[in-house]
C-alpha positions in Angstrom: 41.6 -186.2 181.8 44.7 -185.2 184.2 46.2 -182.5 183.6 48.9 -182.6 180.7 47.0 -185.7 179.2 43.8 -186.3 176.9 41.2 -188.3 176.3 41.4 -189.9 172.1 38.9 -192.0 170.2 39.9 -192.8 166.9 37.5 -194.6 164.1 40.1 -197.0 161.9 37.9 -197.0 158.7 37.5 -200.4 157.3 40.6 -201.8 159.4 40.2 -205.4 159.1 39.8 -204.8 155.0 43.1 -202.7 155.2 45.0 -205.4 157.1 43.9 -207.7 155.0 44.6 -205.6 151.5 48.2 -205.5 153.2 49.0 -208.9 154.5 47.5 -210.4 151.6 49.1 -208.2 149.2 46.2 -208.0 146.7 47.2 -205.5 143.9 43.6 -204.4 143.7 42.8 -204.1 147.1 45.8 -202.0 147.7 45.3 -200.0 144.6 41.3 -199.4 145.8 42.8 -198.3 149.4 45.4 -196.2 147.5 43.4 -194.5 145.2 40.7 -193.9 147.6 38.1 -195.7 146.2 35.0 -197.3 148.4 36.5 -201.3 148.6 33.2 -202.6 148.7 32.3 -201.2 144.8 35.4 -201.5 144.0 35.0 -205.7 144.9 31.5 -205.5 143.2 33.2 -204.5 140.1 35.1 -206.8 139.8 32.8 -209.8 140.7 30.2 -208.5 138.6 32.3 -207.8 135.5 31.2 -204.4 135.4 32.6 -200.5 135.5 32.8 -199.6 139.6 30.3 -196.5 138.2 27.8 -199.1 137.3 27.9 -201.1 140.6 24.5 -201.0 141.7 23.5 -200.8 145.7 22.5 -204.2 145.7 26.0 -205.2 144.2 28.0 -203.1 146.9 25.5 -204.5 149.6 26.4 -208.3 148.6 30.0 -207.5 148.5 30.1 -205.6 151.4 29.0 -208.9 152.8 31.5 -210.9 151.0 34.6 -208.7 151.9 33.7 -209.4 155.7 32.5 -212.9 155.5 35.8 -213.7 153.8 38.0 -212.3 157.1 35.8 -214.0 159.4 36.0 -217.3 157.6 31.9 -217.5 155.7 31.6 -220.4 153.9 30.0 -220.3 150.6 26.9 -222.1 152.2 26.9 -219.4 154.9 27.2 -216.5 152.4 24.4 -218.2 149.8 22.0 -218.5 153.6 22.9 -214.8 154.2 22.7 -213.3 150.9 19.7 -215.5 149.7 21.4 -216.3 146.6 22.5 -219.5 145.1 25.8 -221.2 146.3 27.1 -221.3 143.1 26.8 -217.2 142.9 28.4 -217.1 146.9 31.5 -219.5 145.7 32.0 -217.0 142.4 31.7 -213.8 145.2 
């Protein structure tokens, strides 16, 4: 870099998710974002009914997949195809 300047690289965790917690207004996105809390389970939680501290991997994977499906406009056909689970299942995610 010149002298008097530097060089910055910066890593905006989850970004789209934030934006969208925020534009949207969702009380429990914001609150997961607030409270520090990993979205993702957070989601899972939700969806599956259960306490975040029982969210499996499998759970977080699928609504990892959801969360960014969702921004980027998956339908619930696309999700079912990705996920390998029925549509039904993708519509309720």
């Amino acid at each position: 870099a010149d002298p008097g300047c530097l060089f910055m690289s910066a890593d905006y965790s989850q970004i789209e998710l934030r934006l969208m917690a925020d534009m949207s207004g969702d009380p429990d996105m914001v609150h997961a974002f607030n409270a520090g809390e990993d979205i993702h389970r957070s989601t899972a939680a939700k969806v599956y009914q259960v306490p975040i501290g029982d969210v499996t991997d499998s759970m977080r994977r699928n609504a990892k997949t959801a969360n960014f499906g969702i921004i980027y406009g998956i339908s619930a056909f696309g999700l079912s195809e990705r996920l390998g689970i029925p549509r039904a299942e993708a519509k309720r995610l």
